[in-house]
C-alpha positions as CSV (number, residue, x, y, z in Angstrom):
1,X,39.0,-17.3,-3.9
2,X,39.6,-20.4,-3.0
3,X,43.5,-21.2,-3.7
4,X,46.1,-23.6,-2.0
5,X,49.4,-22.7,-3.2
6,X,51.1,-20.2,-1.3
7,X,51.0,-17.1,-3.6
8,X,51.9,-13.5,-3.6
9,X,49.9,-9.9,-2.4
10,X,51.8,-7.3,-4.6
11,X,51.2,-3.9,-2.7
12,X,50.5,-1.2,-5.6
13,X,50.0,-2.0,-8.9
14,X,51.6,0.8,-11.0
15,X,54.0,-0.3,-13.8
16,X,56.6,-2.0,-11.1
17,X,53.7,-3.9,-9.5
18,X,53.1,-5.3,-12.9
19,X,56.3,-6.5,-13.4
20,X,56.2,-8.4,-10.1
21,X,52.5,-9.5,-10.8
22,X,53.8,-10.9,-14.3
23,X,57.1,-12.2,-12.9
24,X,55.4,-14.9,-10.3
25,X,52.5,-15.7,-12.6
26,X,54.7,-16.8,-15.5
27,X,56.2,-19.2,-13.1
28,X,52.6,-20.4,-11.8
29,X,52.4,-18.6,-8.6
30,X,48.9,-17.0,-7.6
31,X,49.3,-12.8,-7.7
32,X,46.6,-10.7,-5.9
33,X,47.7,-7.0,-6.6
34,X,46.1,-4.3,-3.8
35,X,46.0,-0.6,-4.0
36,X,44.1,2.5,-3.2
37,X,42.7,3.8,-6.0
38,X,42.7,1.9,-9.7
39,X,45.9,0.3,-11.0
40,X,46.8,-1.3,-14.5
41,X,48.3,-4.5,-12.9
42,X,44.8,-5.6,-11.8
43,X,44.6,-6.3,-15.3
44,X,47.2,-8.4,-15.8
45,X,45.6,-12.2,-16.8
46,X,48.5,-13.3,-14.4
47,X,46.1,-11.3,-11.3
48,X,43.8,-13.6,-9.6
49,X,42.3,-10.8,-7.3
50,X,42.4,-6.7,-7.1
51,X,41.7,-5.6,-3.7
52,X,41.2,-1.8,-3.2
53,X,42.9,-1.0,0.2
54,X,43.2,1.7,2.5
55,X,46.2,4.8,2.2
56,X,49.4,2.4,2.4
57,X,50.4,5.1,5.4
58,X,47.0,5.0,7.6
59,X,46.7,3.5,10.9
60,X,44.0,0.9,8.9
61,X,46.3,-0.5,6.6
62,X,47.5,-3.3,8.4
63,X,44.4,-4.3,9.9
64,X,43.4,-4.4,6.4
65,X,45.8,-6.4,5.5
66,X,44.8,-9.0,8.3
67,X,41.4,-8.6,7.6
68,X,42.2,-9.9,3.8
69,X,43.9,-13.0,4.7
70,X,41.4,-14.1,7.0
71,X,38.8,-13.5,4.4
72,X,40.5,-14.3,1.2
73,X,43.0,-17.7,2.9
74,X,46.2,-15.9,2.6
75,X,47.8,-17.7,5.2
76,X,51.5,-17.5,4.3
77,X,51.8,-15.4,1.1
78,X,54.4,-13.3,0.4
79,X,53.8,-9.7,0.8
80,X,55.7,-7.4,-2.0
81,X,55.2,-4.0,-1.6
82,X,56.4,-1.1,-4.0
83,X,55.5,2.1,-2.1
84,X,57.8,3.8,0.3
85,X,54.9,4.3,3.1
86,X,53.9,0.6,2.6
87,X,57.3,-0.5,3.3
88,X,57.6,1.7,6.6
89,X,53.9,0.7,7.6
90,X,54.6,-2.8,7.2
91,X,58.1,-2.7,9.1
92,X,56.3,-1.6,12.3
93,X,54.0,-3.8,12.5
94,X,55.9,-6.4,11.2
95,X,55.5,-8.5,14.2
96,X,51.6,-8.9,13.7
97,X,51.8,-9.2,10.5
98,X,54.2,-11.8,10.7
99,X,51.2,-13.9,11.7
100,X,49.2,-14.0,8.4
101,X,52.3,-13.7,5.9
102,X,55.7,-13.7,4.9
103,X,57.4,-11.0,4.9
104,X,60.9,-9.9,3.1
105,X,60.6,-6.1,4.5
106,X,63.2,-4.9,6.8
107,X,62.3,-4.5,10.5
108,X,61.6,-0.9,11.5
109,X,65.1,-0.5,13.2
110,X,66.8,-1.0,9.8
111,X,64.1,0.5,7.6
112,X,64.4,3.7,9.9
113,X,67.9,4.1,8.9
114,X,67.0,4.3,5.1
115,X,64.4,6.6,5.2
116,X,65.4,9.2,7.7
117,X,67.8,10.5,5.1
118,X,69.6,12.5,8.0
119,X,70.7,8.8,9.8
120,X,71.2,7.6,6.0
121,X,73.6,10.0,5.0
122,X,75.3,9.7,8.4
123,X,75.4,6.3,8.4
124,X,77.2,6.4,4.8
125,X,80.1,9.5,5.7
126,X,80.3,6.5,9.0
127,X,81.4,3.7,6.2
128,X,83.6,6.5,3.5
129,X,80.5,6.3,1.0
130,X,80.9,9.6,-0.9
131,X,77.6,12.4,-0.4
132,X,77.0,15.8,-2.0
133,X,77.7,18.3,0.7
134,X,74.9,18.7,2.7
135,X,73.6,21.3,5.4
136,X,70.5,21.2,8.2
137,X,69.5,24.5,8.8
138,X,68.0,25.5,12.4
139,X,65.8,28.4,11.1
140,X,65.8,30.2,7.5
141,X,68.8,32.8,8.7
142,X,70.9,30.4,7.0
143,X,73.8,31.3,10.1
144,X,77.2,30.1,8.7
145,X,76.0,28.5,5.9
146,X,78.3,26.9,3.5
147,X,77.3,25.5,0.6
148,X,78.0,26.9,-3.1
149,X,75.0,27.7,-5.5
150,X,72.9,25.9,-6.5
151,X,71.9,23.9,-4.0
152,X,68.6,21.6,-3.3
153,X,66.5,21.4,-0.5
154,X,65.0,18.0,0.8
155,X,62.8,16.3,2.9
156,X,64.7,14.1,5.3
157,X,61.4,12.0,5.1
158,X,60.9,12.2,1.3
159,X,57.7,11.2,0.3
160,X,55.9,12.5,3.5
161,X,57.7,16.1,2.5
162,X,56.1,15.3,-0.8
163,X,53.0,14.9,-0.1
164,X,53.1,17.7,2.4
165,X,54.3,20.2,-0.6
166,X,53.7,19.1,-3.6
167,X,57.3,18.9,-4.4
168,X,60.1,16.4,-4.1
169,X,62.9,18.9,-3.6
170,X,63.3,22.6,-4.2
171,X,66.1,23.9,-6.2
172,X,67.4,27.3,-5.8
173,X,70.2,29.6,-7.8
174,X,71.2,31.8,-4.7
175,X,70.7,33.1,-1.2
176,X,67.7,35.1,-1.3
177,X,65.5,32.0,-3.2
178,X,67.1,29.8,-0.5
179,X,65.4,31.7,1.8
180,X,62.5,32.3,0.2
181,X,61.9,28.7,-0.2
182,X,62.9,27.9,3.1
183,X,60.1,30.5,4.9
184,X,57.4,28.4,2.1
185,X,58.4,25.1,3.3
186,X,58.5,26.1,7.1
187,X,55.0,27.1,6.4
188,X,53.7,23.7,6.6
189,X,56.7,21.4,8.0
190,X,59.7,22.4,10.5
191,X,62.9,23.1,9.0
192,X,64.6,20.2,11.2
193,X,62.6,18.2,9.0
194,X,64.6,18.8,5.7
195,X,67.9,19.3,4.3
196,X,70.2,21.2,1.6
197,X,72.7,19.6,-0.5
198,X,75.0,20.9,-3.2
199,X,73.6,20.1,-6.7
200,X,75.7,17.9,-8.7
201,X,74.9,19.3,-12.1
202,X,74.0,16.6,-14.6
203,X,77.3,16.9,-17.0
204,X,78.5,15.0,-20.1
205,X,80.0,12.4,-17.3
206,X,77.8,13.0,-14.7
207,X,75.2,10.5,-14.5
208,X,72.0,8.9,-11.9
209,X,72.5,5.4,-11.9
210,X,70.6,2.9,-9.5
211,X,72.9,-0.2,-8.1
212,X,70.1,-2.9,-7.1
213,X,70.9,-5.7,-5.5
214,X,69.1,-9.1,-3.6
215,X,70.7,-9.5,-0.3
216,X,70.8,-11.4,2.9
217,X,72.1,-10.2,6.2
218,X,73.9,-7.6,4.3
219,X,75.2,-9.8,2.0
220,X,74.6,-9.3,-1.9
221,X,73.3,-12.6,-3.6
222,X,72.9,-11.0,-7.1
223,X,72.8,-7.6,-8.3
224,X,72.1,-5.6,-11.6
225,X,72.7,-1.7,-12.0
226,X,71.5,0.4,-14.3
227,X,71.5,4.6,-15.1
228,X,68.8,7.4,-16.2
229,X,68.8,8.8,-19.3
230,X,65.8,10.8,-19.8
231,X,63.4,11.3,-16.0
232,X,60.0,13.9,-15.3
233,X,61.0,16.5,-14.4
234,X,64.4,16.7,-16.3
235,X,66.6,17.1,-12.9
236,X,65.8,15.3,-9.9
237,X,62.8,13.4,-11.3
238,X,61.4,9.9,-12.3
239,X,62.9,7.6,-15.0
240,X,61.0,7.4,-18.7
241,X,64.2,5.7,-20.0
242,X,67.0,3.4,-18.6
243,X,69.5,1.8,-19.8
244,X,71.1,-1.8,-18.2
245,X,75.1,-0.8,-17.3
246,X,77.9,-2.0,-15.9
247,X,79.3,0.4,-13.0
248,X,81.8,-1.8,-10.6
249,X,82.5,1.4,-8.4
250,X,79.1,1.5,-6.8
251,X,79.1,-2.1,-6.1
252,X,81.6,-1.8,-3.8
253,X,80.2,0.9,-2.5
254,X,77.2,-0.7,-1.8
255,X,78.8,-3.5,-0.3
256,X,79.7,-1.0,2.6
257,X,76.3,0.3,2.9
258,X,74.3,-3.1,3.0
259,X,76.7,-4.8,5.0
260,X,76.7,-1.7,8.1
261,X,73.0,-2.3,7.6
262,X,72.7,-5.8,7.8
263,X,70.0,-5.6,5.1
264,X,67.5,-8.5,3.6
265,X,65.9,-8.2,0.9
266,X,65.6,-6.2,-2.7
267,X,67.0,-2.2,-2.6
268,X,67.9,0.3,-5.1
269,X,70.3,2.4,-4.1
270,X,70.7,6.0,-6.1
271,X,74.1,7.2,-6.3
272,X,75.2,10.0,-9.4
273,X,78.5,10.7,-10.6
274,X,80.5,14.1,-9.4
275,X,82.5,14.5,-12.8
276,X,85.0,17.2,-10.6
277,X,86.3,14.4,-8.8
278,X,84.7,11.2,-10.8
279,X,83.0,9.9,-7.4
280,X,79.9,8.3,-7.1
281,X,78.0,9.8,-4.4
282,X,75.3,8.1,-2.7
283,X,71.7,10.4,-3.4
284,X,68.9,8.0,-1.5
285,X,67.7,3.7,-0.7
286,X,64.7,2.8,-1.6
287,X,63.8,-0.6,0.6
288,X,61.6,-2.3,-2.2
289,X,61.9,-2.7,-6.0
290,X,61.1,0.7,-8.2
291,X,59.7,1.7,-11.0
292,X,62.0,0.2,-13.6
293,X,62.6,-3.2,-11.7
294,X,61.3,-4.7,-15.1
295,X,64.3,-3.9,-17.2
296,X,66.6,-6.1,-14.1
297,X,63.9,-9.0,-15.0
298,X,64.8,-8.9,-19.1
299,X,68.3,-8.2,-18.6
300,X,68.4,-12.3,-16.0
301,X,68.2,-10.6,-12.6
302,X,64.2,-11.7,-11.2
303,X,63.9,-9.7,-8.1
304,X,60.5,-10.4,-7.3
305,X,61.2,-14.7,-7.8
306,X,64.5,-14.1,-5.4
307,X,62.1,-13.1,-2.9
308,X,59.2,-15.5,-3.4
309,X,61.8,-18.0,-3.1
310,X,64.2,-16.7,-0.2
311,X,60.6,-16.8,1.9
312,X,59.5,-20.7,0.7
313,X,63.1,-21.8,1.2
314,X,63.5,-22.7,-2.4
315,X,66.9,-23.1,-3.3
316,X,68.3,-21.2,-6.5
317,X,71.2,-19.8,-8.1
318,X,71.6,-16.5,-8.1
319,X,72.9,-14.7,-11.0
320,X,76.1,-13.1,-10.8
321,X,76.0,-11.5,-14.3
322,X,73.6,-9.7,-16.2
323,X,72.9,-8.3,-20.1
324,X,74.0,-4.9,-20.6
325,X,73.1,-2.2,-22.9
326,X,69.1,-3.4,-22.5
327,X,67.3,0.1,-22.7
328,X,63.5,0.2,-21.1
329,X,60.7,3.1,-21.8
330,X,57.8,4.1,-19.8
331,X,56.0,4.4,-23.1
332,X,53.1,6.8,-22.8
333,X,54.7,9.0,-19.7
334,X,58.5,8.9,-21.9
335,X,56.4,9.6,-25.2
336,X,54.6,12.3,-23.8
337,X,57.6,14.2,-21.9
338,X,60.3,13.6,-25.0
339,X,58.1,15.5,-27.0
340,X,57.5,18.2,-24.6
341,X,60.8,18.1,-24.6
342,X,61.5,18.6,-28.0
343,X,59.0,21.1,-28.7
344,X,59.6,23.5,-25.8
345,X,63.1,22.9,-25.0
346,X,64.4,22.1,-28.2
347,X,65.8,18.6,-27.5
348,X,67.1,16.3,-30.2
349,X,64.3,14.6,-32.1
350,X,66.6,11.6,-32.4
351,X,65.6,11.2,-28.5
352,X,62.4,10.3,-29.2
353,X,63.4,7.3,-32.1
354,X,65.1,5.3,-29.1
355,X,61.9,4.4,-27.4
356,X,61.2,2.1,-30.6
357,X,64.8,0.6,-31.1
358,X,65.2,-3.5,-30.7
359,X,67.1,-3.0,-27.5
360,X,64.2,-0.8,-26.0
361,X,62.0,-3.1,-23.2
362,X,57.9,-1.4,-22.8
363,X,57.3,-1.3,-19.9
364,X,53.9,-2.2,-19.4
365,X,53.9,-3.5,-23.2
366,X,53.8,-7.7,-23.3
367,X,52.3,-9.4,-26.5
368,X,51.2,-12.3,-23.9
369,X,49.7,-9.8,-21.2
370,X,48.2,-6.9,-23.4
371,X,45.3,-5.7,-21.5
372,X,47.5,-3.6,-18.8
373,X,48.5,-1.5,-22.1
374,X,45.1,-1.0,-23.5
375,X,43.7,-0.1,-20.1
376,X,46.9,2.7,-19.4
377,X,45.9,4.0,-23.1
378,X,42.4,4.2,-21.7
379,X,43.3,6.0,-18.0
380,X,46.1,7.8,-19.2
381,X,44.3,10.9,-17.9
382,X,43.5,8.9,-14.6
383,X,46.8,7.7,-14.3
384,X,48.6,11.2,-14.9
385,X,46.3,13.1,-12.1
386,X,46.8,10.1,-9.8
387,X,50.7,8.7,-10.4
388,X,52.4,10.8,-12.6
């Protein structure tokens, strides 16, 4: 592959790769998408190159990634990753890597501070950004433990504790399946690696939305927010639907956040709505776009352009509005769980009609880039062992 124009390496190519992959080609940017096992933005006609790769979290990622830009002429292309362990991989050895691309991830210093949860939350309570109440435990006595039932239990590094378990969180109804859960976990990680919060119970008012934002030095250039509706598993899951929203309390929250953290770069940051005292408290950052970054796209907010172009000092506008009431569905995943849904739990069959209203964005769906949806039809099974 022979190509001059500095392009972009997209780092995972499930359904928020593909956006990005689809976002720079329309605009005539060369996309190479890498991953570790098969991905459906490889297909995309905008994807000059699928590289398979090594885990995004192994000591021979980043010599991979060297080793591709020496082989492939990557000098100077944009790396955009989408995976929480490609983010913190990349951050420490930024420096090297610094070499052979550009990079819009965070160094380690700031990244560390977002994913250590324990140094997130603290960092927030430092700046009066609302949390649930939340409680480290030393050993699974539970001494002087305070919290009211239900509560959760975390990973203070998320998605190593997932991988680690099996589970994102653990959610328990009293004492004794606090315990319980806590003697499973302590099994295979140490307790001072996770966390118990409070569980704010998802209410008529009570609501996950995600504030997103571009930023620079911890200064918001253009931003877009928008809320869960319907996520896998039903609490404390990942979105099938979203809707675009307008939510001006958790801009200024986020204002305090990104600004103490001197971020760069595109975020999400999670906060969900206490209807007892109609807060929004803050639940997680991820440092990278997420799985929904394509409804921000159709609703005028490009994240993955803003960073192309922040790194090629190409001078642009930011957007300081954005279309609201814009739903998107993660068609086959948000088919398949509404009508679990419906059937066992006896949801509204109504639910299901809104994946097919005017307003409703497909995900991976594009009339001018169909392939990616006729090869998810085809590894839907392959998909659901390895990303759902």
């Amino acid at each position: 592959m022979k190509i001059k124009k500095p392009g972009a390496v997209v780092i995972e190519g499930h359904v928020q790769g593909l956006s990005n992959v689809r976002s720079l080609g329309e605009k005539g940017i060369p996309v190479i998408v890498i991953d570790k096992t098969n991905c459906i933005a490889r297909y995309s006609k905008y994807c000059k190159g699928f590289f398979k790769c090594p885990d995004f979290n192994s000591d021979e990622f980043t010599p991979f990634l060297i080793d591709l830009c020496k082989k492939e002429n990557l000098q100077d292309w944009v790396l955009i990753p989408s995976n929480d362990h490609a983010v913190k991989n990349i951050s420490q050895n930024k420096t090297e890597l610094e070499k052979y691309y550009k990079i819009i991830t965070d160094d380690y210093s700031i990244i560390s501070k977002i994913y250590n949860k324990k140094e997130l939350l603290n960092l927030a309570e430092g700046v009066n950004v609302p949390i649930p109440k939340t409680y480290y435990p030393a050993d699974s006595s539970l001494v002087d433990f305070y919290l009211s039932f239900p509560v959760i239990v975390k990973g203070i590094e998320g998605l190593t504790f997932y991988k680690t378990l099996g589970k994102k969180v653990f959610v328990t109804e009293n004492k004794e399946e606090l315990i319980g859960a806590l003697k499973k976990i302590e099994m295979k990680i140490p307790l001072n690696n996770v966390f118990i919060q409070e569980i704010i119970r998802r209410e008529e008012n009570s609501y996950v939305c995600s504030f997103t934002s571009f930023s620079v030095n911890g200064e918001i250039k253009s931003f877009w927010i928008g809320e869960k509706v319907r996520e896998h598993p039903s609490e404390f899951g990942t979105a099938t639907f979203t809707r675009s929203i307008p939510v001006n309390e958790t801009l200024e929250l986020s204002k305090k956040l990104l600004s103490e953290l001197n971020y760069t770069g595109v975020c999400e940051i999670e906060f969900i709505k206490d209807s007892f005292d109609d807060t929004y408290k803050l639940i997680e950052i991820n440092a990278r776009t997420w799985l929904w970054v394509g409804l921000a796209k159709e609703c005028g907010i490009d994240y993955a352009w803003y960073i192309y172009a922040y790194l090629n000092n190409i001078e642009i506008n930011y957007p300081k509005d954005y279309k609201t009431n814009f739903a998107w569905s993660n068609f086959w995943v948000d088919i398949i769980f509404t009508t679990k849904d419906i059937i066992i739990d006896g949801k509204d069959f109504k639910e299901l009609s809104t994946i097919f209203e005017n307003n409703t964005i497909q995900s991976v769906i594009s009339k001018k880039d169909f392939k990616p949806f006729l090869m998810m039809t085809l590894l839907l099974p392959y998909i659901f062992i390895k990303r759902i």
